[in-house]
C-alpha positions in Angstrom: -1.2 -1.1 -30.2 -3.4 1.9 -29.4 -2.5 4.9 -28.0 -3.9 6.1 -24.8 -5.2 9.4 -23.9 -4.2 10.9 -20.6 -7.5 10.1 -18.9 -7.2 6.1 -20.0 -3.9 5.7 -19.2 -4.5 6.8 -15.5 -7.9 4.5 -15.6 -5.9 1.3 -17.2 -3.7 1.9 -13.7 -6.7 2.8 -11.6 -8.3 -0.9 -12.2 -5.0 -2.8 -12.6 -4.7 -2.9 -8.5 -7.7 -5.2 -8.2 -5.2 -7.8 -10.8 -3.2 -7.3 -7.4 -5.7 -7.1 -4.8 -6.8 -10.8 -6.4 -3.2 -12.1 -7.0 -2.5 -11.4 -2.9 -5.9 -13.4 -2.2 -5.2 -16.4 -4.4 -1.4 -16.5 -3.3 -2.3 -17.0 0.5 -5.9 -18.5 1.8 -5.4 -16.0 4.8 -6.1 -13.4 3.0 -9.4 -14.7 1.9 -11.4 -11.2 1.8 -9.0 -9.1 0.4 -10.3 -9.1 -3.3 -13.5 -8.1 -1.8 -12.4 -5.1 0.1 -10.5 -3.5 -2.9 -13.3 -4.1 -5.3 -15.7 -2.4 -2.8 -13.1 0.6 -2.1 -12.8 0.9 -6.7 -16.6 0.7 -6.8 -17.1 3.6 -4.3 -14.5 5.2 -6.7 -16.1 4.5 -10.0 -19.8 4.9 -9.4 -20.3 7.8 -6.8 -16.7 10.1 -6.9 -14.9 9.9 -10.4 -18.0 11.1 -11.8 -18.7 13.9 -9.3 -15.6 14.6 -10.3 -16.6 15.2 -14.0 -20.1 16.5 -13.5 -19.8 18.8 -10.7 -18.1 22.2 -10.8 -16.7 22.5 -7.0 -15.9 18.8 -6.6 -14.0 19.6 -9.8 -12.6 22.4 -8.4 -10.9 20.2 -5.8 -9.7 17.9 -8.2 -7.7 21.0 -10.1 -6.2 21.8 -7.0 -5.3 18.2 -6.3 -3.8 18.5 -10.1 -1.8 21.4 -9.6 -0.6 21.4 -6.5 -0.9 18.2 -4.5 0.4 15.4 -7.2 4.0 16.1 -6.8 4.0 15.3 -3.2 1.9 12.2 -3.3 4.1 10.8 -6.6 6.7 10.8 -4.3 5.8 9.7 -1.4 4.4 6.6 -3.1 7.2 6.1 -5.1 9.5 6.3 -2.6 7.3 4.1 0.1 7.0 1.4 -2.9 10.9 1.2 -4.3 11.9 1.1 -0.7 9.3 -1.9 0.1 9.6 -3.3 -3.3 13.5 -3.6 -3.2 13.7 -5.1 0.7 10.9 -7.8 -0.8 13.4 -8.8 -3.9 16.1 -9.0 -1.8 14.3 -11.3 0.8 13.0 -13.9 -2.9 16.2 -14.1 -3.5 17.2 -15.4 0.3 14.3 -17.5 0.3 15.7 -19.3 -2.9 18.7 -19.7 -1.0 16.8 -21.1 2.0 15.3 -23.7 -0.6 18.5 -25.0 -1.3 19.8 -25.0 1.9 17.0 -26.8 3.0 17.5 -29.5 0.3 20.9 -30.1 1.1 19.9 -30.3 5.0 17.3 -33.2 4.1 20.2 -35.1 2.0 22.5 -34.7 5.2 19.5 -35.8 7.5 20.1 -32.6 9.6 16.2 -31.4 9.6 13.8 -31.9 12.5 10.9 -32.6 10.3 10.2 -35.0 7.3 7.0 -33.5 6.4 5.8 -30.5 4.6 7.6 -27.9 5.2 5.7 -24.3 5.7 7.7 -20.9 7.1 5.8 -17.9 7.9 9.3 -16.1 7.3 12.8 -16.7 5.4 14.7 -17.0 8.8 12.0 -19.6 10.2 14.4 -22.4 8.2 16.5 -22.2 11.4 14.3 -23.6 13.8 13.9 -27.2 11.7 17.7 -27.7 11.7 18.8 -30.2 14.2 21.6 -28.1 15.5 23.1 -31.5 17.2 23.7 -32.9 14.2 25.1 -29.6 12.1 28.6 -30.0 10.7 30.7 -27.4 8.4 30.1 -25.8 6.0 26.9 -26.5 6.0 26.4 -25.4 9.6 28.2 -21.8 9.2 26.3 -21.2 6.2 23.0 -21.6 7.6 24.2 -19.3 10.4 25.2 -17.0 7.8 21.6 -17.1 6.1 19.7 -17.2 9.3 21.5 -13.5 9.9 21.0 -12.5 6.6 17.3 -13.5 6.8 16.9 -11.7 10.4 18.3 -8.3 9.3 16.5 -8.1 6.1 12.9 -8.9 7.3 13.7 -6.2 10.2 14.7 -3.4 7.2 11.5 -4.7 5.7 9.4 -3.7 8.8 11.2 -0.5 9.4 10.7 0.4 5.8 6.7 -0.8 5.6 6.3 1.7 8.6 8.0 4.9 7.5 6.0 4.3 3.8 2.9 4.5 6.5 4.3 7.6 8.3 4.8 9.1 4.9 1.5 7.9 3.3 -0.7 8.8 6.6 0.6 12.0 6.7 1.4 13.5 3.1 -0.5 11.5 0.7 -4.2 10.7 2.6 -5.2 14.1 3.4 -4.5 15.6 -0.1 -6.8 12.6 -1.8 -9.2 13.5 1.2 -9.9 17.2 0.0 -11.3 15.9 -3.1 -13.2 12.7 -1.5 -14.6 15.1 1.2 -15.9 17.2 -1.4 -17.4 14.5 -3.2 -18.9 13.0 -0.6 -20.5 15.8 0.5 -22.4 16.6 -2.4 -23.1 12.8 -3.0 -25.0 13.5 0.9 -26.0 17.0 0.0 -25.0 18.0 2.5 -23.9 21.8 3.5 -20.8 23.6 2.2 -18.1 25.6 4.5 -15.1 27.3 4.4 -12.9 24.4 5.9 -13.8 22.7 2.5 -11.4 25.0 1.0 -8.3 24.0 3.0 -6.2 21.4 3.1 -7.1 19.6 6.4 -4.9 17.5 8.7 -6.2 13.8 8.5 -7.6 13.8 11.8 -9.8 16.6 10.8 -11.1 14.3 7.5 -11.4 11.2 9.2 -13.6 12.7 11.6 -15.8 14.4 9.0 -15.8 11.1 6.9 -17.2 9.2 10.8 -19.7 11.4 11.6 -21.3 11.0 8.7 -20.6 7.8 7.1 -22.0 4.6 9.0 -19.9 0.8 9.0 -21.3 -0.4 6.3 -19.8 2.7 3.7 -17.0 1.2 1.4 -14.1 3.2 2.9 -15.2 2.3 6.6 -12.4 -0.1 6.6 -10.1 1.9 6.2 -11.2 5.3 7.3 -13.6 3.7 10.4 -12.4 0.3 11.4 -8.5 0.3 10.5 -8.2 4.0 11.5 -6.9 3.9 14.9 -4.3 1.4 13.8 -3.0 3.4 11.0 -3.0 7.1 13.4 -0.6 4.3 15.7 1.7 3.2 13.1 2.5 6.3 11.8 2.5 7.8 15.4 5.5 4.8 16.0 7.1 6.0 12.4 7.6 9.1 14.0 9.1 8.0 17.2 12.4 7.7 17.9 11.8 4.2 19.7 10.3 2.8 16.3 8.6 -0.7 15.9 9.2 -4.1 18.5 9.8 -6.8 16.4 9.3 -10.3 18.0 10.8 -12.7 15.7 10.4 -15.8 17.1 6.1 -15.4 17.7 5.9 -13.6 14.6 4.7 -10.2 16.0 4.8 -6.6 15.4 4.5 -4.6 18.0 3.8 -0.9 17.8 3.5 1.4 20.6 3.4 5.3 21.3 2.5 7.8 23.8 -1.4 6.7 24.4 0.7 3.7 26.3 -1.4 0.7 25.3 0.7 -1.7 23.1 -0.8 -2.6 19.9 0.6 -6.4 18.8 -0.3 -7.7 15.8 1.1 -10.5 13.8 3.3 -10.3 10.7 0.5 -11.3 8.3 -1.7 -8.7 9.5 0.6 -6.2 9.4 1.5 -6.6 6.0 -2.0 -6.8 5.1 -2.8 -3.7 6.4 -0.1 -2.0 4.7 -1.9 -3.4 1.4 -5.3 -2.3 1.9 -3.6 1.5 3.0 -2.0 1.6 -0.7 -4.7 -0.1 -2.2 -7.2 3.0 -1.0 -4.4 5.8 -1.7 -3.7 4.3 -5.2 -7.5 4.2 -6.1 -7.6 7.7 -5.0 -4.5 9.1 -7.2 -5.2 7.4 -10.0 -9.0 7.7 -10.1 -9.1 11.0 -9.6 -6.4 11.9 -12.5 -8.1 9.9 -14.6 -11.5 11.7 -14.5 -10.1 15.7 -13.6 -8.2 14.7 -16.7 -11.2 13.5 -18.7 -12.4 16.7 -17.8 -10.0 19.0 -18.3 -8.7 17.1 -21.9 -5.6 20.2 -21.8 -2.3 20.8 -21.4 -2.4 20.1 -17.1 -3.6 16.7 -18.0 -0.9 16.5 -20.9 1.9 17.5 -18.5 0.5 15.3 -15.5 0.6 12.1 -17.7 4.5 13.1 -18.3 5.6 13.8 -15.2 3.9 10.0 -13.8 5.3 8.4 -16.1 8.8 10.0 -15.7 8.3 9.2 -12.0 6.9 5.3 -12.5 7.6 4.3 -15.6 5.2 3.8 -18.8 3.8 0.9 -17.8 3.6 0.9 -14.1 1.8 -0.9 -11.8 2.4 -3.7 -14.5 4.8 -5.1 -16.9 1.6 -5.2 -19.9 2.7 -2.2 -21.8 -0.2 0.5 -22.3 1.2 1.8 -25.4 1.5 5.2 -26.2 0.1 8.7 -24.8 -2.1 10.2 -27.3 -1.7 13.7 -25.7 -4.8 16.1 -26.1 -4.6 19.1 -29.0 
């Protein structure tokens, strides 16, 4: 296998998401669209930033920053967002295979108010098709046992979804923004100033990115359309009230100070989440990738070593990448 140099590794993982981006869209027809949005979020990326980032001395500049002082914080912020999400979403594969089997031996004791296909939008939906008349032990206190399982786990998963937005919304997006602001102001040519020296909040960012980016821009859905809800979530992440959770409809429902509720179902909620990390992944990863194929040093040397002692070698993917060839 070959080895890698810094720059490649960080591009192997920069197009791996769309593998994930397309295995989320062929896994459920609802999310029909999704492969789309990533690929038009990597293309933005690819063809206009990464190589600003490589060509132009001050979007470079940003990019060093970014190197040297933002990538500690946004390694672990992501890391911890994703082992918290990832280990709630193991957890809740392996109650699902218990649900299977429940289910199976509910059908052979004729206990199930429905003979035809089956489909849950959630583990804990299992106990709505059992004809509690007709429940007898143990197969009755186990499925109560599994339904409460089920409840508290897809609740943790919620709470945990929303603090990796909190986290995410507030630590990782504005530091990937200094260097997209950058970029996309020389890709406009438009006017430097001295706020494009400092790290901005998010608000600040987004509203440069709206005033002059129109709908049909690449990051629109998430900078422009989505915005609003992801300024709620992690305005809820911060509150000591936290999420709503309506279990039996399916629905999330996020409020804070501005009053208005904001419901949305499960599905959605999820798939929001995705498209967020899908966009702050792309950003990391990209622009590693081309400030190291830049730089070709010993900062690039040192940031391959310190992602992979925070993800692993071969993370986002079990396909190993072989080894770093570091540069001399």
């Amino acid at each position: 296998m070959s080895k890698k140099q810094p720059h490649e590794f960080f591009r192997i993982d920069f197009d791996i998401i769309l593998k994930e981006a397309e295995r989320q869209e062929n896994m459920d027809p609802n999310n029909k669209g999704e492969l789309s949005i990533a690929k038009n979020m990597h293309a933005y990326f690819d063809k206009i930033i990464l190589p600003l980032i490589i060509s132009n001395d001050w979007v470079f500049e940003s990019a060093l920053r970014f190197a040297t002082e933002f990538t500690t914080d946004c390694f672990h912020y992501l890391l911890l967002g994703g082992n918290e999400v990832y280990k709630i979403q193991n957890n809740l594969l392996e109650i699902k295979k218990e649900v299977i089997d429940l289910i199976n031996e509910a059908k052979e004791q004729n206990v199930l108010k429905v003979n035809n296909k089956i489909q849950l939008t959630k583990a804990s939906d299992f106990y709505n098709i059992l004809d509690q008349s007709k429940l007898f032990e143990p197969l009755k206190q186990n499925a109560i046992k599994l339904y409460e399982k089920s409840l508290e786990e897809e609740l943790l998963l919620l709470k945990v979804t929303l603090r990796a937005h909190r986290d995410i919304y507030e630590s990782v997006l504005p530091r990937i923004m200094y260097v997209i602001r950058r970029a996309i102001k020389e890709d406009l040519g438009l006017p430097h100033r001295r706020s494009d020296d400092e790290l901005l909040g998010i608000s600040e960012s987004i509203d440069f990115y709206k005033n002059n980016i129109n709908n049909s821009h690449p990051f629109y859905q998430i900078l422009g359309n989505l915005y609003k809800y992801y300024r709620v979530a992690r305005n809820v992440g911060n509150h000591f009230q936290g999420l709503k959770w309506d279990s039996e409809n399916n629905l999330v429902i996020l409020e804070d100070q501005s009053g208005t509720p904001l419901t949305i179902s499960l599905h959605e909620f999820q798939k929001r989440y995705r498209y967020f990390i899908y966009f702050n992944e792309f950003g990391l990863r990209g622009i590693l990738s081309s400030f190291s194929e830049r730089e070709k040093g010993e900062i690039s040397n040192d940031l391959v070593l310190k992602y992979i002692e925070s993800f692993g070698q071969d993370f986002p993917s079990d396909d190993p990448k072989g080894e770093v060839a570091f540069y001399l």
